[in-house]
N, C-alpha and C positions, 0 to 999 in steps of 0.2 A: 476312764477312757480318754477324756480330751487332753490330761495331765502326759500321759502316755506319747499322743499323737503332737503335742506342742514338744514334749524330748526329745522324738522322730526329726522334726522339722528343724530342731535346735542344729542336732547332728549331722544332717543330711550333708550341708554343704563340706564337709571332715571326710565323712563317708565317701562321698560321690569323687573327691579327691584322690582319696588313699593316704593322707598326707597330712604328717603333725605340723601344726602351725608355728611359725620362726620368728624372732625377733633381729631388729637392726638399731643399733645405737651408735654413737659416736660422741666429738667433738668440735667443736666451730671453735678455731683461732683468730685474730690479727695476726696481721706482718710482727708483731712482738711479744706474741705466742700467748697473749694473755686468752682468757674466754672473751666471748662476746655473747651479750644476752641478746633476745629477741627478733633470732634470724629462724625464719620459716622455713622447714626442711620438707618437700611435699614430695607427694610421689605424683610420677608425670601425667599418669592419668588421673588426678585427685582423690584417689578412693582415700588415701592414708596421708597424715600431716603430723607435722610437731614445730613445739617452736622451744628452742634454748633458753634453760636456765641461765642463772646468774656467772653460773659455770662455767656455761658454753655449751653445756651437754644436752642431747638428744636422744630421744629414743622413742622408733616405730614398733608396738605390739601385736601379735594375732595377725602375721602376716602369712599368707599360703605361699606354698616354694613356687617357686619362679623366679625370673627376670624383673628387676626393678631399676627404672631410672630416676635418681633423687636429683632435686635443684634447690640448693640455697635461694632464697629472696629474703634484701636487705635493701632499704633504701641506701643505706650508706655506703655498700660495700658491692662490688663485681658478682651476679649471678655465677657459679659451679656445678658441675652436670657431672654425676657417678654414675655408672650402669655395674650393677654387683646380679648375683643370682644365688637364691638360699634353697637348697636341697638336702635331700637326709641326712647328707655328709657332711652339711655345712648349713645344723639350721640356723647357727647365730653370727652374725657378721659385727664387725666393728668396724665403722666408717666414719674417721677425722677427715674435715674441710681446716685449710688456711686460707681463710681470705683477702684479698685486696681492696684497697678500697676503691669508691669510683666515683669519679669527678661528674664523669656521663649522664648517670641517674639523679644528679642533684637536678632539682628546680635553678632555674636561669635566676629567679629568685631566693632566697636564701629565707627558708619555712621552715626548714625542719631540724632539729637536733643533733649533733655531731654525739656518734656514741662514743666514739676511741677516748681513752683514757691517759694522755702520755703529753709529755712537754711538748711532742713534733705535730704542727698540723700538716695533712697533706692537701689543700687545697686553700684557693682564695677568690672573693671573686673583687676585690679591691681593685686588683690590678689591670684586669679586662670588661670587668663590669659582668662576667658569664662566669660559673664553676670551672678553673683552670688548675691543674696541679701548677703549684709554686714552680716546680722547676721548667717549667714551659711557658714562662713569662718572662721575657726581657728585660726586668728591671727585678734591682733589689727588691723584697718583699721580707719581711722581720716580723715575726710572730711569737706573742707569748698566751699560752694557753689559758684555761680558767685551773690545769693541774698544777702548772709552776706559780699560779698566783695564790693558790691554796696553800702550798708547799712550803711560800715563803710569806703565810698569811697578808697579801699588799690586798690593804681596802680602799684606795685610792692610788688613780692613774699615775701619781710621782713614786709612787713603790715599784711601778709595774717598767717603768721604762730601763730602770737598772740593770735590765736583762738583755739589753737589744742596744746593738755596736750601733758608733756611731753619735747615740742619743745620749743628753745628758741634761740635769737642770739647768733652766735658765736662772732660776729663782725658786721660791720656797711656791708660788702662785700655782696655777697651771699652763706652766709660762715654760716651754722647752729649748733646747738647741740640737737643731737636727743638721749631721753633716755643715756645723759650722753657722748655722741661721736661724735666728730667735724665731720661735712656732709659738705664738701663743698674743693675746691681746689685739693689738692691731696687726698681728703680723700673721696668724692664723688663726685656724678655727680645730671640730672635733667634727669629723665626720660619724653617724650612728647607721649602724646598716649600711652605708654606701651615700647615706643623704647629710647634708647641711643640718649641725646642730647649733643651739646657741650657744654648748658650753667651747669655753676658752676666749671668747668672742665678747669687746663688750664688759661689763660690771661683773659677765660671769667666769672672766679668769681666774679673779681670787678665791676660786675655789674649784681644787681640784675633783673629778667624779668620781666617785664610787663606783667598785669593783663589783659589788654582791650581784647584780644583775647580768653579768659581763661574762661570754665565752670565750673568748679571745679577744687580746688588744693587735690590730695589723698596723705595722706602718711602713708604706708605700714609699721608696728614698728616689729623691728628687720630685721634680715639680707632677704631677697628675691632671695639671690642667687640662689635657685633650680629653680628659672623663670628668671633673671637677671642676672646672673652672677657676675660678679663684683660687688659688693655691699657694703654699711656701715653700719655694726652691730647694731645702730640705728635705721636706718629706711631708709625705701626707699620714694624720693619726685616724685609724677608723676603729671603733669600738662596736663591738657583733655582739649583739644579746644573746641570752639563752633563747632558745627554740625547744618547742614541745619536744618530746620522743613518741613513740608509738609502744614503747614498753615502761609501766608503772616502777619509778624511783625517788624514793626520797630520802633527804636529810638534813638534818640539825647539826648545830654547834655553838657551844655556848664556852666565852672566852674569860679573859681575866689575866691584866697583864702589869706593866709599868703608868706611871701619872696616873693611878686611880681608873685604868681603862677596865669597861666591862662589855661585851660586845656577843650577838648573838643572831644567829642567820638560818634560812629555812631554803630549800629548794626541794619543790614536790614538783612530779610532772608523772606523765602517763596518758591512757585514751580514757573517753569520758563514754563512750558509748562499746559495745562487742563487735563490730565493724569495725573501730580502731580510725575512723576516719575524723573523729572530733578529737581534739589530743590536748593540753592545758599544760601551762607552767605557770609555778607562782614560786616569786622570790621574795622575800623579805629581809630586812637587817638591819638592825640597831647597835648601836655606840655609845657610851656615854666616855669622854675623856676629857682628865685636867690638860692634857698634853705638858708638852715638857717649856713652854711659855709662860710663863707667867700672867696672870688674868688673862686666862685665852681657852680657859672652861669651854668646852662645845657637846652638842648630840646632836647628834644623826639617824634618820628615818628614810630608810625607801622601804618600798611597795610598787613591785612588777608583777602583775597579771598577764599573761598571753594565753591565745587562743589559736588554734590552728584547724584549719577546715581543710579536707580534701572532698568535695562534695561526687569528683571522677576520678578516675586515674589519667585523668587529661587538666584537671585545673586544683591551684594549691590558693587558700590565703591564711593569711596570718593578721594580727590583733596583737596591740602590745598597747597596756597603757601604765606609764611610771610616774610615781610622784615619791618626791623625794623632799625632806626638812632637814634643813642644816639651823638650828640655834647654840651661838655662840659668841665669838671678836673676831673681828677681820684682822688678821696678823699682817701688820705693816711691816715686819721684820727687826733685826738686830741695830741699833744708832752704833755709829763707833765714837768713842770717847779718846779724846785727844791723838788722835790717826794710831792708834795700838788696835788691832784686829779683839785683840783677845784681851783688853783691858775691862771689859762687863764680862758676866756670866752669861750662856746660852739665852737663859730663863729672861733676860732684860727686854722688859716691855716700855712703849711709852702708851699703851691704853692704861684707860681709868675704870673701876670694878665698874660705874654706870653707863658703860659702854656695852654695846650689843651689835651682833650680827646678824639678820634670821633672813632666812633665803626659803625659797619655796621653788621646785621645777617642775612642771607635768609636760609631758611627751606623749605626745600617742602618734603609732607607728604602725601602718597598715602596709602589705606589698601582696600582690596578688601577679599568679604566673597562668597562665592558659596555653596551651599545647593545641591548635588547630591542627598540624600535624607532624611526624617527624623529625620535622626538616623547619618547620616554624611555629616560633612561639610569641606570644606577647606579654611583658612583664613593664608592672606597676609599681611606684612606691611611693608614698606621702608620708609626712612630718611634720607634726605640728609642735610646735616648740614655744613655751614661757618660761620666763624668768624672773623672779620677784624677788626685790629686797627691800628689807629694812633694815637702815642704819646707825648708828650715832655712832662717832669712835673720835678720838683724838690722837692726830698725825702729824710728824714731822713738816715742817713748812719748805724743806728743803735748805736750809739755812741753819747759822749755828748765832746767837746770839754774843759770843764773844769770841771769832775769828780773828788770829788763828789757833788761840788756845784750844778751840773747841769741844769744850765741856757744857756750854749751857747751851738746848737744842730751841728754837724758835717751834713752836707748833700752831698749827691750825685746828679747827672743829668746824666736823662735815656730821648733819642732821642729814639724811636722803632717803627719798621712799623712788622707788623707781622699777618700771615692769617691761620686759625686750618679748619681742615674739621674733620669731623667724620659721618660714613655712617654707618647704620643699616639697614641690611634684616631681619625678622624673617616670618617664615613660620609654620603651623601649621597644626595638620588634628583636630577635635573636633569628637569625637564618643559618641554616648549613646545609651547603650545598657542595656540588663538584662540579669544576668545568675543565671537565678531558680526565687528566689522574692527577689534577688539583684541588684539595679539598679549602672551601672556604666555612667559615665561621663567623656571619656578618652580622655588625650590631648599628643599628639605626638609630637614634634619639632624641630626646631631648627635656631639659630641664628648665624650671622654673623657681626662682629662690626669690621671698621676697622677707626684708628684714624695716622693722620700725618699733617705737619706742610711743610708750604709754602718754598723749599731753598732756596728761595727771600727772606725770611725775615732779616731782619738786625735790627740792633744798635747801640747807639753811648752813651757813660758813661764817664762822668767827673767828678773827686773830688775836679778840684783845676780849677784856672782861671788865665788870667796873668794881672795883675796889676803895671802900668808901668813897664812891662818888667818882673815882680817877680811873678814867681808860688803861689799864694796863696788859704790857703785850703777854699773851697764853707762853710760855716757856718751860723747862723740864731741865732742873741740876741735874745731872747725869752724875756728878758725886755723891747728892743727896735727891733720891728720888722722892716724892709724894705725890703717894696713891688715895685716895679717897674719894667718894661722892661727890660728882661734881652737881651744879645746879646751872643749867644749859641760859635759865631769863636772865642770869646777870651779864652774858656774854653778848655783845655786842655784833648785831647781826649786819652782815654785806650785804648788798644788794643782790638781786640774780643774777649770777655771771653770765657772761654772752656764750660761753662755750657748755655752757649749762643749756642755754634756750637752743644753741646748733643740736645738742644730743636730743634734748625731747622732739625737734624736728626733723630727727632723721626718720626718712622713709625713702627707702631706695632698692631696688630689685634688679634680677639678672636672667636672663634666657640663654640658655645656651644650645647649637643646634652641634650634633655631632656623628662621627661614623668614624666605624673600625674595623680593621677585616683581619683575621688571624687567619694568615693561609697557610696551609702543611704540604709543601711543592715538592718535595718526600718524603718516604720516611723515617727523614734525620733531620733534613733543614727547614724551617717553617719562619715567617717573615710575620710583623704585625706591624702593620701603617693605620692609623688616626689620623684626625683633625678634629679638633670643636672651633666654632664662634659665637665669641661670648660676646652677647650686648646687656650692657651695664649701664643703668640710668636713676636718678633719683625723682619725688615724685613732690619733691617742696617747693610752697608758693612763699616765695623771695618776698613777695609785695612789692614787688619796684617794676616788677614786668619783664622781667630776666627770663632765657631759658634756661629747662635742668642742664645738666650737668653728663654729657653721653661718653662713655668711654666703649671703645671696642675694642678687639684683639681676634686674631686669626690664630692657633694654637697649633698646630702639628706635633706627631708625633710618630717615629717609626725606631722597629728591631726585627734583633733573627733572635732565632739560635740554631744551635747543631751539635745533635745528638754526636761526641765523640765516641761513646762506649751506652748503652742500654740504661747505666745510671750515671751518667756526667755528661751534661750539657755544656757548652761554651753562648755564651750568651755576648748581645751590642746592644746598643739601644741611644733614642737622643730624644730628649722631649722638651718643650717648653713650657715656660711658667711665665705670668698674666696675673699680676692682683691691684685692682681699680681700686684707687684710693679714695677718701670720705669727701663727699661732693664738698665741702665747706672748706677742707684743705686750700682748693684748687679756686674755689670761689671765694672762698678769706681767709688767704693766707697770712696777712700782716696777724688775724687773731691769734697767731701758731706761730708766731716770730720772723716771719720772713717776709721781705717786699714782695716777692714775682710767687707766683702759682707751684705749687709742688706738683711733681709728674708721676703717675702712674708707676708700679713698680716693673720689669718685665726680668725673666731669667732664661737660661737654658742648663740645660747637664747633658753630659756624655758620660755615658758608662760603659763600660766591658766587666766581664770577667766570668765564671764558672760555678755550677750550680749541681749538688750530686747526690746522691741517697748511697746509701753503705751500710754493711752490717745487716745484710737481707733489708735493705731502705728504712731498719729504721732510724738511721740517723740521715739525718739533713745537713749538705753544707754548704757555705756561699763564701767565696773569696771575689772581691768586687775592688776594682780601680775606676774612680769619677774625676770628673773636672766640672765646677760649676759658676758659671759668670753669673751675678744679680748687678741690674742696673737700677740705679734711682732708688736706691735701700733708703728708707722713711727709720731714725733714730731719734728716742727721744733725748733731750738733753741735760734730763733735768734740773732746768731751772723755770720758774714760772712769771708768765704774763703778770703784769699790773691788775688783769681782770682775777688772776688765779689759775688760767688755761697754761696746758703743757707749751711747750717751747721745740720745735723740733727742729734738724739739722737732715740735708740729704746725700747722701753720698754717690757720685756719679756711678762709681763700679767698685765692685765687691767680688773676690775670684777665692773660691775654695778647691780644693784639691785633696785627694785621700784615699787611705785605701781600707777594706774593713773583712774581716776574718770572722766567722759564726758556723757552731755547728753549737745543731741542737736536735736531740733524740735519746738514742738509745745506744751505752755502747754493749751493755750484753742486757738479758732480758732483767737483771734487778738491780742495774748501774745505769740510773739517769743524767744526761746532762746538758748544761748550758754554759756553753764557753763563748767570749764574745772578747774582740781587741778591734780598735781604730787609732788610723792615723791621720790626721787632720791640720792641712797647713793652711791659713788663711791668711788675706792681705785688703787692707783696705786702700780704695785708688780712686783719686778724684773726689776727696771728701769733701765738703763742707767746713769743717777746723782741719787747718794745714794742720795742725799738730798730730793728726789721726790717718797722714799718710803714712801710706809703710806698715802701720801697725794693725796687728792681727787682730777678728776682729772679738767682738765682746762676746765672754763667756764658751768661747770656742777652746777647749784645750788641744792641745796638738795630740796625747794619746790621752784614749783611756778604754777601759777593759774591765769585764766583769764576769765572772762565773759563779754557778752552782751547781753542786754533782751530789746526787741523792742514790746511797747504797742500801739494800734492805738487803738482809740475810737473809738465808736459804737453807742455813743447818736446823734441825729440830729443834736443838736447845735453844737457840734466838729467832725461831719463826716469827717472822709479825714486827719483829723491830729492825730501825730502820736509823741511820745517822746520814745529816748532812751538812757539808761545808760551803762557804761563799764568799764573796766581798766583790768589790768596786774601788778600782786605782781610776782618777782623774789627775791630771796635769792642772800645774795652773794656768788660770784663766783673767783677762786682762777686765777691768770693771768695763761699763758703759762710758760713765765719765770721769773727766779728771776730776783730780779730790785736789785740796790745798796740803802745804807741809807746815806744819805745825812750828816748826820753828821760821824760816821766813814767809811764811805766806804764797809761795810760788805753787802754782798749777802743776802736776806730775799726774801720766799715767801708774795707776799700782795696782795690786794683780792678788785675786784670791790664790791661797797655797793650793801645793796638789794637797791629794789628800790618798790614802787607804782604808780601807774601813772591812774587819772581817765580820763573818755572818757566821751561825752555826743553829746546827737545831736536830732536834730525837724526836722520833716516830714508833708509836706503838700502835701495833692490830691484833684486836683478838675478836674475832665473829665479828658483827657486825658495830664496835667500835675501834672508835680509833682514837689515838691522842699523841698531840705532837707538843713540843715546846721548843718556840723560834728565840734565839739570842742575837741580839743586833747589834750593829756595836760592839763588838765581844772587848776589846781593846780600850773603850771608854775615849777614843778620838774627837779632840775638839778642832771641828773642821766648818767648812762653806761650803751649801752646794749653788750656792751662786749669788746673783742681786744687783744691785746697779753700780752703786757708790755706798760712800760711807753714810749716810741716811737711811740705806736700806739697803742691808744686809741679810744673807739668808742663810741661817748656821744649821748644821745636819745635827739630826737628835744625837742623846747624848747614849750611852749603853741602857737599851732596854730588852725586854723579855715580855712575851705573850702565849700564854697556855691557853692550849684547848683541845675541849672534851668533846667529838660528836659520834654520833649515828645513823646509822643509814641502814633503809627495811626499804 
């Protein structure tokens, strides 16, 4: 009887209807028609939900006919609203969404995962400091994704920049030239998330970051100081970790390439709890390579955990902590031998096998966003940054022992343990508001950056050795090289240099107060005015009863644009740049070669040009025309002080000019691409050495251009495979300094070759593997991607190959 009457009850609600139950399914696109997993399709009253497969796909069961209104929700993507109705006639419906994605719903803070899968990102918040679409930003913005960096396996940030106009090596270091101006060592830094990192900055140039952690590389063209502060007239580099998702992904790959490389990397993420409100990523990845230098054996370790809380749907934070092992040789670069570029092999080293590099970095990286309400928010973000190294190596003294033949190289030996911290607060309020039928978007702030150096740190520097008993000078035949085990107690130790005890006493910090307003006065035209002011001070006691050392600067900054057509904007823009140079510069300059005080650097840029999405947006492009004046440009010269301190020269004004062409997206749904061309004219004015008037300046080529265009098939019999082509044309580029000529001894500027260099590489998928094999170099090109002079040179690898096998569940 009870079996009975629970059947009754089963039925009742069928019965009472009259009405067989219906289903609804569909599909969830991007703008480049791929699936997108993990968007929630509910029905308006909640009764019924689903969320998409890996596919895209959806599907509501056991539905009664009626009227139904479904809403996509995605954090990353535009809400959608269908109103369908399922009746006898039509009990089964099929309902595709294409979505947008949307700048709106991001966190004013950047916590959450970027799902789209494709070379184009459509958003940045680099440029305003808020979720902006790229094309409603006034200023160039250049973006290479964590797809194109897979694509063309780059595990480190000098792989990654050959895809973004404009940008080229300065050096083999992480040492850049952006629009014409060295980015890298004292000339810049690496911004992470939007904050002050210590890599590029510092001991931590010679060694470029790794990518395994990294969603995208942005880089910001021209100065950013009215949100940055300190900045290099080129461009700003900002590296964006990965972020949780809210739907479970993971995947491996395990590689195997040229010089003995073996290399292997993990990315899991997803929610940790069925609320989906606690969410995790972890990255990992290892390296082991001979690289193509000669004793310059290295391995590599990172390790990134994040964390992601949304405890409301009004506040977001995030947790990131990395540590990363680099053991190996600090690659000092290629010597040249008797002024011939290409008279040594690539492979020519002057380390010795008892030579070591071992670096150690940990970060941790909190930002938190609270939403009080619509209209305003408050967003946080802190950076704690170390850098450790251990040294020995033996290095060029910058001299040649028998000038001008110069075959036999003079060297020095640096013993160094040394540890850099740098910490960043930045706090912010975000408002948007209207007054009349103008909308503003205002951002309030300010920043805190303080950098100093371990008083532990030491040294130890030799130029000579003793040799049954006789001082003799450290040296390197460059005819006849030997390599062997050195033994460091017979070398003859210098005292501590003075430019040694200025570095362990650096501690010096910067606040900057700032505000911005992005107004949209219709809508087509929308204007963004800034300003920051930076105060910049150091915190060392001189002993003599000195004050520090105070530099300031006012920053401004203002653009438009104007929507021509729906997708092509015209953009202006004018910002300035501000970078305070090392208190001890300015307080002892005779230690750095000069009698009178070095001055602060200061620049400006103006730009114009046009910004556009195409191909149902999903291609991006940017044609851009700049002009950039830097005064008081800080070069080194290298040659060195009596103490062993660099030597530098200041150039009154420096004026680059250029224009740069990039589109990067999609030209149909399985023809990807990245085309990039610049043109770059530079002049140096008011220099320091007459001899470097007129001339354009170091490491700037006047063009160069780089593409990659990745095709997959779409017919049956080749589903899953995929080919792609590449390279990079650079002009030549003029050294730092003069070199001598080997037959009379006479000073001349002389100039790395351009160069060409093709890529290529095959792609295979079947379920959930994949495998690809990258060919580099395909032409075996013996070129330069950049360096100072002839002591240190920086030669591009020679034709290599890297396979690899991964998966993804």
């Amino acid at each position: 009887m009870l079996r009975i009457l629970f059947l009754l009850l089963a039925l009742l609600p069928a019965v009472a209807s009259g009405q067989a139950l219906g289903r609804i399914d569909g599909r969830i696109t991007n703008q480049a028609g791929q699936g997108v997993e993990g968007v929630t399709v509910v029905e308006q009253t909640g009764r019924f939900s689903a969320l998409t497969g890996a596919d895209g796909r959806f599907a509501l069961d056991q539905l009664p006919q009626g009227e139904y209104t479904l809403i996509t929700r995605s954090l990353a993507h535009q809400e959608q609203r269908r109103t369908v109705s399922l009746s006898a006639e039509a009990p089964t419906l099929t309902v595709d969404f294409a979505l947008r994605p949307s700048t709106n719903a991001l966190q004013e803070v950047e916590v959450l995962g970027r799902k789209e899968t494709t070379y184009k990102s459509n958003y940045s918040f680099v440029g305003t400091k808020t979720a902006s679409a790229l094309i409603d930003v006034p200023q160039s913005i250049s973006t290479v994704t964590k797809e194109l960096m897979e694509d063309r396996q780059a595990l480190r940030l000098t792989d990654v920049i050959k895809n973004v106009a404009g940008v080229t090596q300065y050096s083999h270091y992480d040492d850049l030239t952006i629009r014409g101006f060295r980015n890298g060592y004292e000339s810049g830094f690496r911004l992470l998330n939007g904050l002050r990192s210590g890599f590029s900055y510092g001991n931590s140039f010679t060694q470029a970051p790794l990518t395994v952690n990294l969603e995208r590389v942005e880089i910001l063209k021209g100065p950013g100081a009215a949100l940055y502060g300190d900045i290099n007239p080129g461009g700003t580099v900002n590296m964006v970790t990965k972020k949780p998702l809210d739907v479970a992904r993971q995947a491996l790959t395990f590689s195997t390439g040229s010089f003995n490389t073996m290399r292997a990397t993990a990315d899991l993420t997803g929610p940790l709890n069925e609320q989906r409100n606690v969410l995790y990523r972890f990255n990992a990845g290892f390296e082991k390579s001979n690289t193509f230098r000669a004793v310059n054996d290295t391995r590599s370790l990172m390790v990134a955990p994040t964390v992601t809380f949304l405890p409301t749907d009004k506040t977001s934070l995030n947790a990131e902590l990395v540590f990363t092992h680099i053991d190996g040789y600090l690659d000092r670069g290629l010597v040249i031998r008797g002024g011939d570029l290409f008279a040594l092999p690539r492979s020519f080293t002057l380390s010795q096998p008892s030579d070591y590099f071992r670096t150690t970095t940990y970060y941790f990286n909190a930002s938190l966003n609270h939403k009080f309400t619509d209209w305003l928010s408050f967003n946080a973000s802190y950076l704690d940054f170390t850098y450790n190294e251990s040294l020995s190596e033996h290095r060029t003294l910058n001299s040649y022992a028998d000038a001008p033949a110069n075959t036999v190289m003079n060297l020095r030996y640096f013993d160094r343990r040394a540890e850099e911290y740098t910490k960043n607060l930045a706090a912010y309020f975000a408002l948007n508001r209207s007054t009349g039928t103008i909308d503003h978007k205002v951002v309030v702030g300010v920043d805190y950056i303080r950098f100093n150096t371990d008083p532990q740190s030491t040294m130890f520097e030799a130029r000579q050795k003793l040799v049954n008993g006789v001082a003799t000078p450290l040296t390197m035949d460059l005819k006849k090289p030997l390599y062997e085990i050195q033994d460091p107690t017979k070398y003859i130790r210098r005292p501590l240099p003075q430019f040694f005890t200025d570095y362990i006493n650096s501690i010096y910090h910067t606040t900057g107060l700032y505000v911005q307003d992005q107004i949209a006065v219709t809508s087509r035209l929308g204007l963004l005015l800034g300003a920051r002011y930076e105060l910049f001070a150091d915190e060392r006691d001189y002993g003599d009863g000195s004050t520090n050392i105070v530099q300031r600067q006012l920053l401004p900054r203002a653009g438009l644009t104007y929507a021509l057509r729906d997708n092509l904007n015209y953009f202006a823009s004018y910002s300035a740049g501000f970078r305070p140079l090392k208190p001890e510069y300015i307080r002892f300059p005779e230690r750095y070669g000069r009698a009178t005080a070095f001055s602060p650097e200061t620049s400006y840029q103006m730009e114009t040009g046009f910004k556009g999405e195409f191909f149902d947006k999903v291609l991006f492009a940017t044609v851009a025309a700049y002009q950039i004046v830097k005064r008081n440009q800080l070069v080194s010269t290298g040659s060195l002080t009596a103490d062993g301190a660099p030597v530098y020269r200041q150039n009154g004004e420096a004026l680059s000019r250029g224009a740069e062409l990039e589109l990067v997206g999609n030209l149909l749904t399985n023809l990807s691409l990245n085309a990039t061309y610049a043109f770059n004219n530079t002049e140096v004015l008011q220099a320091d050495l007459a001899a470097e008037n007129g001339q354009p300046l170091a490491n700037a080529p006047r063009h160069s251009a780089g593409l990659w265009t990745k095709y997959t098939f779409l017919t049956p019999a080749l589903r899953g495979l995929g080919v792609a082509v590449g390279g990079n044309h650079v002009a030549r580029r003029r050294m730092e300094n003069q070199v001598v000529n080997t037959t009379n001894g006479e000073l001349y500027w002389a100039y790395w070759p351009r160069y060409t260099v093709l890529d290529a590489a095959l792609f295979y998928t079947v379920n959930k593997f994949n495998f690809h094999l990258n060919v580099n170099n395909v032409l075996d090109k013996y070129y330069f991607v950049g360096g100072y002079d002839f002591f240190r040179a920086s030669p591009g690898a020679p034709r290599n190959y890297m396979a690899t096998l991964g998966y993804s569940f």
